[in-house]
C-alpha positions as CSV (number, residue, x, y, z in Angstrom):
1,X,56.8,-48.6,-13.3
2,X,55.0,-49.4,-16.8
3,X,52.4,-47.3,-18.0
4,X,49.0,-48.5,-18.6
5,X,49.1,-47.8,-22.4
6,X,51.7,-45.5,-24.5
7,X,51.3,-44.6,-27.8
8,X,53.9,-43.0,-30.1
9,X,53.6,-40.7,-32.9
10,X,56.9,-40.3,-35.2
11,X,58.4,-38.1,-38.0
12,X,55.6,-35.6,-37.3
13,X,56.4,-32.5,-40.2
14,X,56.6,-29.7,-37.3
15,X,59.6,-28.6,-35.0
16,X,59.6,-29.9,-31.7
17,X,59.6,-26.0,-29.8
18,X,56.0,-26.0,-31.7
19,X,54.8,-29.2,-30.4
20,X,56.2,-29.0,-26.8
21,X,53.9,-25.6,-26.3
22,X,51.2,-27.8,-26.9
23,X,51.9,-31.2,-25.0
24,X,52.6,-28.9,-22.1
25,X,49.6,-28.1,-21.7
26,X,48.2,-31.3,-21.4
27,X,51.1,-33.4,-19.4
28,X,49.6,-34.3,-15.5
29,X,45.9,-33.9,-16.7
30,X,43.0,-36.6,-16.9
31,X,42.1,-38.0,-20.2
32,X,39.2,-36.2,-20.9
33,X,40.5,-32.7,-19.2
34,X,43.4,-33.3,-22.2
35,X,40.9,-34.4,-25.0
36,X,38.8,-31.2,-24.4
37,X,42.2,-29.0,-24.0
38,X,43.2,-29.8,-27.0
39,X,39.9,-29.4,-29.2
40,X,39.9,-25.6,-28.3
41,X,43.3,-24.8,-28.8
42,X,44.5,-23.1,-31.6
43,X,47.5,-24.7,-32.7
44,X,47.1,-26.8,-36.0
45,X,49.7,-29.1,-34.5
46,X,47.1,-29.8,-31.7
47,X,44.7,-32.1,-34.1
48,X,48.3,-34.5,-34.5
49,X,48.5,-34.3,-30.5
50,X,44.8,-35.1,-30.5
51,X,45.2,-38.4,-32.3
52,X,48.1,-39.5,-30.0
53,X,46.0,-39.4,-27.2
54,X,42.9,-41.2,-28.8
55,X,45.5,-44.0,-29.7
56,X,47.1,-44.0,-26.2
57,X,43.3,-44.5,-24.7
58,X,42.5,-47.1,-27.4
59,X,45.6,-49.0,-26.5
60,X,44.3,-48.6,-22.8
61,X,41.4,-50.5,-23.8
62,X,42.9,-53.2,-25.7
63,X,45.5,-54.4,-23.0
64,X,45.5,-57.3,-20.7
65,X,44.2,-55.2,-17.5
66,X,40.5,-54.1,-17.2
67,X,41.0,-50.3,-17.4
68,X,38.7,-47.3,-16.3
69,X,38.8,-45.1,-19.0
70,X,37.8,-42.1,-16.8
71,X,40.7,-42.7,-14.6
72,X,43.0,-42.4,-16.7
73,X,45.6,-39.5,-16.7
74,X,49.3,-38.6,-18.7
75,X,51.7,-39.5,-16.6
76,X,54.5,-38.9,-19.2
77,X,54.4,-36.5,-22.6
78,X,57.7,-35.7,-24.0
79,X,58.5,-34.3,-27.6
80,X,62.1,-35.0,-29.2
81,X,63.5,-34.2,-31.9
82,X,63.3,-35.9,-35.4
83,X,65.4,-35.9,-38.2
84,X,65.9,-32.6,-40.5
85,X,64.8,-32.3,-44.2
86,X,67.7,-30.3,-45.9
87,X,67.2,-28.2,-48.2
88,X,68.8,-25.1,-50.0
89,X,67.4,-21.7,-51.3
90,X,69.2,-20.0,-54.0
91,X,70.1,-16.3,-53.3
92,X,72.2,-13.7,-55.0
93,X,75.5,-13.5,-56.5
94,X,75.6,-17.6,-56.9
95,X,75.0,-17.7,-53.5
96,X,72.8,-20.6,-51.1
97,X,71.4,-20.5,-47.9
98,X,70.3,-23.6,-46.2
99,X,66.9,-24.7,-45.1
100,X,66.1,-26.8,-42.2
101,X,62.7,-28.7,-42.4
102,X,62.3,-29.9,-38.5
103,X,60.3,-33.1,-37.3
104,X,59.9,-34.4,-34.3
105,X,58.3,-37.5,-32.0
106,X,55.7,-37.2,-29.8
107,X,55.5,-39.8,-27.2
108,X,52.3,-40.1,-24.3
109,X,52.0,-42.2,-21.5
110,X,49.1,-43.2,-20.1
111,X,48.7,-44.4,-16.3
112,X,45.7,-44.7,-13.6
113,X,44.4,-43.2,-10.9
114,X,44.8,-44.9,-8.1
């Protein structure tokens, strides 16, 4: 079945273990429940997570159907992976070690309560 609204956040500069802690939190919860979840937690990456939502309910309200805001809930949050920044730090004796810069995709789905 479609979702009501989705919205879609990509190439976010944080690894996706970080991000999953928060979305967990929020995935199965009412609109509002997640908005105020994720104003008092104290992950920075929880302000990016915050955005995604206000888009997802803003898409709600543009669409076709007439929507209840209040009704709505996440029906789907999944974080994936993203493509890795490579980079290299120099060491001793001529030597490198690599660094991995992570990103990731945050993805919410918004449905109603029926």
């Amino acid at each position: 079945m479609n979702p009501v609204s989705k919205a879609t956040l990509r190439y976010l500069k944080t690894s996706a273990q970080k991000t999953r802690l928060v979305v967990n939190q929020i995935r199965g919860k009412t609109a509002n429940e997640a908005m105020s979840i994720l104003r008092f937690t104290r992950k920075h990456v929880a302000k990016d997570v915050e955005k995604v939502l206000k888009s997802a309910i803003a898409n709600a309200k543009q669409g076709e159907r007439k929507v209840d805001v209040d009704s709505l809930y996440i029906s789907r949050a999944f974080v994936n992976a993203g493509p890795m920044e490579k980079r290299i730090r120099h060491r001793a004796m001529g030597r490198t070690f690599r660094i991995l810069k992570r990103s990731c995709h945050v993805t919410l789905h918004l449905d109603e309560k029926r």
